[in-house]
N, CA, C and O atoms as a printed pandas DataFrame, in Angstrom:
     atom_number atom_name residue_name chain_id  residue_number  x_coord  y_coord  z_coord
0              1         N          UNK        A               1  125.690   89.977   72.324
1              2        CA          UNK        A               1  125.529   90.030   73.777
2              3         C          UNK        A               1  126.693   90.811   74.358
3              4         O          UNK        A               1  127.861   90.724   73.978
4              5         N          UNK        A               2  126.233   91.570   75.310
5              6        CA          UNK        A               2  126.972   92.766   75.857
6              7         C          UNK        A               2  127.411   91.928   77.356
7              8         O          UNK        A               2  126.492   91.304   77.887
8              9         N          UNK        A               3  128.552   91.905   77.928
9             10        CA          UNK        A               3  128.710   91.781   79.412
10            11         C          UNK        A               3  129.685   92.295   79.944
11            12         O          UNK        A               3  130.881   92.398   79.671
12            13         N          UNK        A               4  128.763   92.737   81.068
13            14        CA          UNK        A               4  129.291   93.889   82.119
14            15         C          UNK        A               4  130.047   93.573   83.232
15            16         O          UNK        A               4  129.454   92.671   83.824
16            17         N          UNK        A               5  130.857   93.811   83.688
17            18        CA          UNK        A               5  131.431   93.376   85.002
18            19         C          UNK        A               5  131.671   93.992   86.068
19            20         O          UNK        A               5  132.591   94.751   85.763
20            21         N          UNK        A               6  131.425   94.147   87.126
21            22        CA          UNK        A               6  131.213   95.506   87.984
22            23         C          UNK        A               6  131.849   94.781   89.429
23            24         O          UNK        A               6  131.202   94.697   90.473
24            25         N          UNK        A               7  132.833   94.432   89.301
25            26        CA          UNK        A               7  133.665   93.843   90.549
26            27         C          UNK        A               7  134.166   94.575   91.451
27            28         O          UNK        A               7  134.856   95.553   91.160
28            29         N          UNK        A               8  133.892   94.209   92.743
29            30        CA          UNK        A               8  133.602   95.008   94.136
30            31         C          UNK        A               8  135.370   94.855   94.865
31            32         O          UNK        A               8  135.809   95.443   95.853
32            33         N          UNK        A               9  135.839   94.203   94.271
33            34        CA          UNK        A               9  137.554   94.161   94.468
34            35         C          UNK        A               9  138.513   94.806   93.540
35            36         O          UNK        A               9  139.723   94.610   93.659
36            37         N          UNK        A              10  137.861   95.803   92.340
37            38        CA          UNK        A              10  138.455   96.517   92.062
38            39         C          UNK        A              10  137.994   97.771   91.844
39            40         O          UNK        A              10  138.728   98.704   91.516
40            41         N          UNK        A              11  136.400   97.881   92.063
41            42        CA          UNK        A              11  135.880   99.142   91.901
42            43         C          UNK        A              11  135.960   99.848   93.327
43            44         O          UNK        A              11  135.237   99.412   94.223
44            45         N          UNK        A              12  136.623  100.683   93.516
45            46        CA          UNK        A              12  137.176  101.264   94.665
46            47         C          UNK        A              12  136.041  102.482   95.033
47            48         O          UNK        A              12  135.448  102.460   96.112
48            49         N          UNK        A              13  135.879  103.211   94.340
49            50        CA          UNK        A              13  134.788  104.346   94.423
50            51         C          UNK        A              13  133.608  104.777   93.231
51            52         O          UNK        A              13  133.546  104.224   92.133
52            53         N          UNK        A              14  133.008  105.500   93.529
53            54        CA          UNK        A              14  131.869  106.156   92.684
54            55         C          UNK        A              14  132.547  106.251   91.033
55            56         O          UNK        A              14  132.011  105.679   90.084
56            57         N          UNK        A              15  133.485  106.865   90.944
57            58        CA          UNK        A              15  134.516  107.376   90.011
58            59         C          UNK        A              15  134.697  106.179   89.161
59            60         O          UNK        A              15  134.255  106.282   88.017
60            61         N          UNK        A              16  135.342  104.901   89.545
61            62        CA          UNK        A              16  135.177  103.950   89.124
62            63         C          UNK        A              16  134.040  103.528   88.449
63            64         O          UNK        A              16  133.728  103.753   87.280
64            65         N          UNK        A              17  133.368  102.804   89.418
65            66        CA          UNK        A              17  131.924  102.446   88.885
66            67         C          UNK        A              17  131.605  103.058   87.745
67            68         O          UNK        A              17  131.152  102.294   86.893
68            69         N          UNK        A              18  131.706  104.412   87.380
69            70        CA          UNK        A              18  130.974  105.347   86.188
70            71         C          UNK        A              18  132.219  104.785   85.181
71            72         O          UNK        A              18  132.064  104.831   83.960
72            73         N          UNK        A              19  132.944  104.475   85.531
73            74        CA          UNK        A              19  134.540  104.820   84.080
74            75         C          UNK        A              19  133.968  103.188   84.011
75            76         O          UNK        A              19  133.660  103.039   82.829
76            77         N          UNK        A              20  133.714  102.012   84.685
77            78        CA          UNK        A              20  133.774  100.981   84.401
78            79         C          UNK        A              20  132.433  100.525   83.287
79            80         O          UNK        A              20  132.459   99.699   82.375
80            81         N          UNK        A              21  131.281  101.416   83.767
81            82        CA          UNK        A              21  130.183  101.210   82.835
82            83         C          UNK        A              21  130.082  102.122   81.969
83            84         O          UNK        A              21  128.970  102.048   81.448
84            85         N          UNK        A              22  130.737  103.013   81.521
85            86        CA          UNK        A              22  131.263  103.922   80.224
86            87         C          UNK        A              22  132.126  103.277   79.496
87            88         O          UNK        A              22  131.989  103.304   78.273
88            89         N          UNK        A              23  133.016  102.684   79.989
89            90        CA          UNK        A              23  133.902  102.336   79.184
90            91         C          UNK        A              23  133.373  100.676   78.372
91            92         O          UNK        A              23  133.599  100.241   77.242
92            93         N          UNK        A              24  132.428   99.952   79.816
93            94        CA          UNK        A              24  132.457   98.714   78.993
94            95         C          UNK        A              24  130.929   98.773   78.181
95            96         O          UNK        A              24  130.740   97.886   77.349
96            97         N          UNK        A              25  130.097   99.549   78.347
97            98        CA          UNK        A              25  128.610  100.165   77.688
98            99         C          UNK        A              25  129.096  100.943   76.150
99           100         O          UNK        A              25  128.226  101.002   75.281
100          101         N          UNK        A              26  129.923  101.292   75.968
101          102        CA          UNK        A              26  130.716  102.790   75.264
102          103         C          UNK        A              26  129.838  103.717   75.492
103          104         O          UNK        A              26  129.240  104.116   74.493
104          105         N          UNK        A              27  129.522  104.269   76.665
105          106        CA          UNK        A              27  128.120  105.367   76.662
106          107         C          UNK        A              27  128.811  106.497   75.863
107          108         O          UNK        A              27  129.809  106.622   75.153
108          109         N          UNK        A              28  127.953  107.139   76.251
109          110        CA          UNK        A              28  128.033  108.624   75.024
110          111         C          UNK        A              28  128.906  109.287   76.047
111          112         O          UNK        A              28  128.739  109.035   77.240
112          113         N          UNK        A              29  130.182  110.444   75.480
113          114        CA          UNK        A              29  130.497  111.805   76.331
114          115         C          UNK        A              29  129.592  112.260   77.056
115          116         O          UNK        A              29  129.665  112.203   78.284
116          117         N          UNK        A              30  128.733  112.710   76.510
117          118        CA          UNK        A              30  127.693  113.441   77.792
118          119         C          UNK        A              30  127.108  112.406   78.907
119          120         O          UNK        A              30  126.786  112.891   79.992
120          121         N          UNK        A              31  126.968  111.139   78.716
121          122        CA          UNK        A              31  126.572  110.217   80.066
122          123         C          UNK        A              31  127.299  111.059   81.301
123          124         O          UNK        A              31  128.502  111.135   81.547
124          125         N          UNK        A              32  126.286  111.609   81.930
125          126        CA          UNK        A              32  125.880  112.630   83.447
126          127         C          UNK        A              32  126.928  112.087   84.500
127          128         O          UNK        A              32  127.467  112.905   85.246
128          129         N          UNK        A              33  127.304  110.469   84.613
129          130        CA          UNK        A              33  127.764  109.857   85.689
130          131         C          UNK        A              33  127.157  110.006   87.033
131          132         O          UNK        A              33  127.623  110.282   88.138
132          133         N          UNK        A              34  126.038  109.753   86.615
133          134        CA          UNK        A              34  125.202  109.700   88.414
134          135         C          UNK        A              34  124.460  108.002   87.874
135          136         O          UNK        A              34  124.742  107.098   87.088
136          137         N          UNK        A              35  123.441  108.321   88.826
137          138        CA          UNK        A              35  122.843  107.006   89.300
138          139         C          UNK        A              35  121.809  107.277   87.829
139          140         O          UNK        A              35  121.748  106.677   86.756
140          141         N          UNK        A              36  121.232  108.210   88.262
141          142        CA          UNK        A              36  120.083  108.728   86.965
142          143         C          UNK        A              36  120.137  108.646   85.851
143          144         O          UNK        A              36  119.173  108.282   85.178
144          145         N          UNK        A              37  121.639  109.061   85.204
145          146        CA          UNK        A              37  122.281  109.175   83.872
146          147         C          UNK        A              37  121.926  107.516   83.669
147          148         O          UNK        A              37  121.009  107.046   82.995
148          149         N          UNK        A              38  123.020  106.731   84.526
149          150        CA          UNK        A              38  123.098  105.163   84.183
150          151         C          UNK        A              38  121.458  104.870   84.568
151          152         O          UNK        A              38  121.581  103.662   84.769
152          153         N          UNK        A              39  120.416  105.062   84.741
153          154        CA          UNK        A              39  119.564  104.299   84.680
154          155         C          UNK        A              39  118.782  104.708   82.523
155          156         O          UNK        A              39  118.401  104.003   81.589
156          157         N          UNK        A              40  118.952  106.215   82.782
157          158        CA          UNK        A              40  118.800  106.393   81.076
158          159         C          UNK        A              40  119.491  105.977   80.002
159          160         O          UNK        A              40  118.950  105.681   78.936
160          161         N          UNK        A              41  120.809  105.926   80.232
161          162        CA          UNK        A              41  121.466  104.771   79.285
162          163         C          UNK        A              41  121.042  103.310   79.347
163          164         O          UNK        A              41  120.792  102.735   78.288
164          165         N          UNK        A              42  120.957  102.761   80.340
165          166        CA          UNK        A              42  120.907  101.052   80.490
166          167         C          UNK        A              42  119.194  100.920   80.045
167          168         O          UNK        A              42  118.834   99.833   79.594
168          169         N          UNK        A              43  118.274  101.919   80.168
169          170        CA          UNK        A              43  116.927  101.843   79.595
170          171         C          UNK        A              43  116.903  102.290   78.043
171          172         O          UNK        A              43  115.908  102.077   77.349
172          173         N          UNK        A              44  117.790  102.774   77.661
173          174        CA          UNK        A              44  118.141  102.950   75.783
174          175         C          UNK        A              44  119.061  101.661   75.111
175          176         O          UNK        A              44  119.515  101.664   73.966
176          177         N          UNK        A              45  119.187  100.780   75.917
177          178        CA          UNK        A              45  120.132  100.000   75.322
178          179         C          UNK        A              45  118.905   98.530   74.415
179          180         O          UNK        A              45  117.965   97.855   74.836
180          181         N          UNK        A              46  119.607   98.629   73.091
181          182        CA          UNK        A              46  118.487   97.888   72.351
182          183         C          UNK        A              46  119.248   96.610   71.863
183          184         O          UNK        A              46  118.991   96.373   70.683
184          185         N          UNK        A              47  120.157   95.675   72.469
185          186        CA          UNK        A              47  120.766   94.599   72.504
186          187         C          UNK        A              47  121.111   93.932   73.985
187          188         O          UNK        A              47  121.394   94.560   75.005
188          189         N          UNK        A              48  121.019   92.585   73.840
189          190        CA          UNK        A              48  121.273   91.618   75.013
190          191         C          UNK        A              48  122.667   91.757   75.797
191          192         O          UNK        A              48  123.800   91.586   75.346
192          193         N          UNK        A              49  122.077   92.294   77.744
193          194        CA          UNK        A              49  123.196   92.968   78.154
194          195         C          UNK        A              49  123.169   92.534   79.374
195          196         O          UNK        A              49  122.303   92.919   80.159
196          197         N          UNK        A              50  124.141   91.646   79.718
197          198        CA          UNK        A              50  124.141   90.797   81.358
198          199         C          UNK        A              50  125.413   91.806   82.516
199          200         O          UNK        A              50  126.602   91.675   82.806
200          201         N          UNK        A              51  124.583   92.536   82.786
201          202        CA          UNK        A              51  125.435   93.057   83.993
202          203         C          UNK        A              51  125.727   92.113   85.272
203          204         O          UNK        A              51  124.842   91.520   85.888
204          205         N          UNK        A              52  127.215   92.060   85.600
205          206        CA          UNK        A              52  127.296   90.927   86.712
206          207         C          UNK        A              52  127.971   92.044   87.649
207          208         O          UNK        A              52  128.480   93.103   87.279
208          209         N          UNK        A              53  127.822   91.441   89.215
209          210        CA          UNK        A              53  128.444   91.957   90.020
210          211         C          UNK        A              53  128.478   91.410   90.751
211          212         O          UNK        A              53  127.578   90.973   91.468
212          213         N          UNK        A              54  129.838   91.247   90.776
213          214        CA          UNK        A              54  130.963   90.327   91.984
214          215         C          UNK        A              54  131.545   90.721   92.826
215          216         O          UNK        A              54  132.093   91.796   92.583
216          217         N          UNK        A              55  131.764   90.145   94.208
217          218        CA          UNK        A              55  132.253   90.591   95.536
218          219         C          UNK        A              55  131.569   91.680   95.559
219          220         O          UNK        A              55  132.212   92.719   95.709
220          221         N          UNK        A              56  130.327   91.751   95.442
221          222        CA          UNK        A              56  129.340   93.290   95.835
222          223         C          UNK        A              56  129.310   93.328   97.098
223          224         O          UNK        A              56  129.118   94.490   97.454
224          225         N          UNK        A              57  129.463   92.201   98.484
225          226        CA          UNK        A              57  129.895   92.677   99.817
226          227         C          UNK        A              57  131.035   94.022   99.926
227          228         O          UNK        A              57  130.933   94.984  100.687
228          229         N          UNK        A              58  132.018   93.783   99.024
229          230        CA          UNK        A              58  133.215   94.375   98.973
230          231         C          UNK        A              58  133.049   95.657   98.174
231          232         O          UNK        A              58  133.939   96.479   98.390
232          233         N          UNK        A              59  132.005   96.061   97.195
233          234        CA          UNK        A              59  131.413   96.776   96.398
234          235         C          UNK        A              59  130.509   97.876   97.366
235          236         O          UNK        A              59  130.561   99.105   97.320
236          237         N          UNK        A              60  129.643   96.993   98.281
237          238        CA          UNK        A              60  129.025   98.043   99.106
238          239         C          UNK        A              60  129.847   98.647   99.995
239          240         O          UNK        A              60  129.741   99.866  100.132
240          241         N          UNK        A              61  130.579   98.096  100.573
241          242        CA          UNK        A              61  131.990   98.891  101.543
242          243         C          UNK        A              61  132.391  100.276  100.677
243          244         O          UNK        A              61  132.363  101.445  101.060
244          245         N          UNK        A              62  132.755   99.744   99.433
245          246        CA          UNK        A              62  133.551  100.954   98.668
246          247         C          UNK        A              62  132.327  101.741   98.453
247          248         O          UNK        A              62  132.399  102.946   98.697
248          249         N          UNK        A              63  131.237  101.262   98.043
249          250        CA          UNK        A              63  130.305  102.503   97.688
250          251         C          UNK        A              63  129.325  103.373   98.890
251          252         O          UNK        A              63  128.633  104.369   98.679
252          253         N          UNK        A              64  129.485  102.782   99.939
253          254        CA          UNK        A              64  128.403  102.783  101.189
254          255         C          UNK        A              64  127.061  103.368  100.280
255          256         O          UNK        A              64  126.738  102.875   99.199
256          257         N          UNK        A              65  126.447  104.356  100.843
257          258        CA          UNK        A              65  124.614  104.058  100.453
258          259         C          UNK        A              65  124.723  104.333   99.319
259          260         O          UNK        A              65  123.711  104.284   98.619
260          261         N          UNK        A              66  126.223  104.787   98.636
261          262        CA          UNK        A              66  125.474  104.537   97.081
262          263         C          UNK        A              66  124.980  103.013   96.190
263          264         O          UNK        A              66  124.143  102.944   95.290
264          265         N          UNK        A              67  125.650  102.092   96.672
265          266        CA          UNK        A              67  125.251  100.796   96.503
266          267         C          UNK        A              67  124.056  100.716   96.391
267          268         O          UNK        A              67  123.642  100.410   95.273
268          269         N          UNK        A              68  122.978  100.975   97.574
269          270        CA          UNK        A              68  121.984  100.475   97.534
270          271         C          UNK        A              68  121.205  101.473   96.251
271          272         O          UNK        A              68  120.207  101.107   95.631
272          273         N          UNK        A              69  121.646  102.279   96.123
273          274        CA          UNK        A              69  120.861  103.584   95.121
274          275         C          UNK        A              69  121.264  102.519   93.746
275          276         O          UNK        A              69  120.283  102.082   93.144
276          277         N          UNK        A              70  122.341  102.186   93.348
277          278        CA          UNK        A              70  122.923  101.253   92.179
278          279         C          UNK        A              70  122.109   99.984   92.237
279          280         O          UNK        A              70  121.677   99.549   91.170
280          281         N          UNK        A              71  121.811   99.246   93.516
281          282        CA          UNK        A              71  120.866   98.190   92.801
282          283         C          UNK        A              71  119.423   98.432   92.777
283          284         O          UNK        A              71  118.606   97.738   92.170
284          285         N          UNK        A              72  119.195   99.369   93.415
285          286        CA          UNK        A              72  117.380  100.243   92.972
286          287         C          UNK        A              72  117.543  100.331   91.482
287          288         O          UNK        A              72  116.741   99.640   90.853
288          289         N          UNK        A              73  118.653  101.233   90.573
289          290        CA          UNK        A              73  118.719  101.443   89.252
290          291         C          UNK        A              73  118.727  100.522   88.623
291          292         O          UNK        A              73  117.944  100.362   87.687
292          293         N          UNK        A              74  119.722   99.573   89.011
293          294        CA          UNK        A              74  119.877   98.291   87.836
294          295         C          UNK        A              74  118.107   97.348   88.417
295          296         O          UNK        A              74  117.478   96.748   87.545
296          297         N          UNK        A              75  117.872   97.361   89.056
297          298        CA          UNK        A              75  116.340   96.843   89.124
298          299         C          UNK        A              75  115.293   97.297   88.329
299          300         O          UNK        A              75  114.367   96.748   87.731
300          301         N          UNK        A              76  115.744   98.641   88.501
301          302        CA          UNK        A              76  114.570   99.488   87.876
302          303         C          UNK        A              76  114.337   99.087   86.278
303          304         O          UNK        A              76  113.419   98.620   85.605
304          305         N          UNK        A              77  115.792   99.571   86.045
305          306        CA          UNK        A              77  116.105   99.225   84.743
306          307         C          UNK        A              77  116.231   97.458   84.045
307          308         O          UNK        A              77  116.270   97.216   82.838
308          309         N          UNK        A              78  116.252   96.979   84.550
309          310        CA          UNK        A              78  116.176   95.885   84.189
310          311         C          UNK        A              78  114.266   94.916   83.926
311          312         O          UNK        A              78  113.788   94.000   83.257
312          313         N          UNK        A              79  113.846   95.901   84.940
313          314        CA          UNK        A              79  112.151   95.925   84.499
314          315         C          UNK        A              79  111.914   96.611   83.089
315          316         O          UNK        A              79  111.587   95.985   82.081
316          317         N          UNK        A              80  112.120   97.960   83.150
317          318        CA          UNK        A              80  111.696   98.601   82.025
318          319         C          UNK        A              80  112.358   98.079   80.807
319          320         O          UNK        A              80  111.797   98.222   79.720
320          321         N          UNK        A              81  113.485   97.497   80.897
321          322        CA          UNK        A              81  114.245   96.703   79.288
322          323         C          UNK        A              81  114.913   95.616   79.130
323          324         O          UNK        A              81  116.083   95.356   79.410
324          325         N          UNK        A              82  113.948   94.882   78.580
325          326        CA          UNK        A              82  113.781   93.030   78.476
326          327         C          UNK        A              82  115.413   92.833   78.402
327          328         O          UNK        A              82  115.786   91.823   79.000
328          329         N          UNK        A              83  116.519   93.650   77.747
329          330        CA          UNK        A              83  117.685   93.952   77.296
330          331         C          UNK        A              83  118.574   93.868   78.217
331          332         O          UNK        A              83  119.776   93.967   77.973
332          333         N          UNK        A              84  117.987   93.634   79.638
333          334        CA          UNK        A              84  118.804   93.863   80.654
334          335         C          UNK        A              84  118.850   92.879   81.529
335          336         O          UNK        A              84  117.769   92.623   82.059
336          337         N          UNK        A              85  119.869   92.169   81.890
337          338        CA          UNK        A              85  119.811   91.324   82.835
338          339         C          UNK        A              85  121.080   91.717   83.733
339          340         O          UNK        A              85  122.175   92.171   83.403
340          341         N          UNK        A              86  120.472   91.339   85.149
341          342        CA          UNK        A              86  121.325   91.930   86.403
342          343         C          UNK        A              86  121.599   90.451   87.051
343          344         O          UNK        A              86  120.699   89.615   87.124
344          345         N          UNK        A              87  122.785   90.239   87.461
345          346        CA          UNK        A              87  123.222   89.140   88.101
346          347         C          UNK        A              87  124.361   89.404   89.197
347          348         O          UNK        A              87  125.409   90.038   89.323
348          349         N          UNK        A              88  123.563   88.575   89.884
349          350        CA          UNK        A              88  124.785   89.045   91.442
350          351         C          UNK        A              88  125.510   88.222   91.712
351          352         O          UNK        A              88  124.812   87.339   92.210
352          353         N          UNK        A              89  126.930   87.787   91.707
353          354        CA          UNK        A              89  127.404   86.259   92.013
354          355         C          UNK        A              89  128.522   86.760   93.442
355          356         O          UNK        A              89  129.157   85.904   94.058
């Protein structure tokens, strides 16, 4: 089991967010770092993977409308791969 942590009190910008789910995913070098890239990685992933995200009030501040584009993806993706679980605390 894989877990993700995507905390809205230290992910400050876009930049973040991508280094935080590269680094804790080990995506590949070429992972794109957009919204798109992370929805094709998190839909290739073939082991049990609980993405959490905390103080996401504080997460959407730092990201403004990209937030909402990030939980369209992790939704999306979390339909298409049983592998994926999204949790908001």
């Amino acid at each position: 089991m894989t877990d993700v942590l995507i905390d809205g009190n230290v992910t400050d910008n876009r930049e973040m967010l991508h280094d935080a789910f590269a680094s804790q995913l080990s995506l590949p070098e070429w992972y794109g770092r957009n919204l798109d890239a992370l929805f094709d990685c998190l839909t290739d992933i073939h082991e049990e993977t609980a993405v959490h995200i905390v103080n996401g009030d504080r997460l959407k501040e730092n990201l403004g409308n990209m937030y909402n584009g990030l939980v369209k993806v992790l939704g999306r993706a979390e339909k298409e791969n049983s592998f994926i679980k999204v949790y908001y605390e």
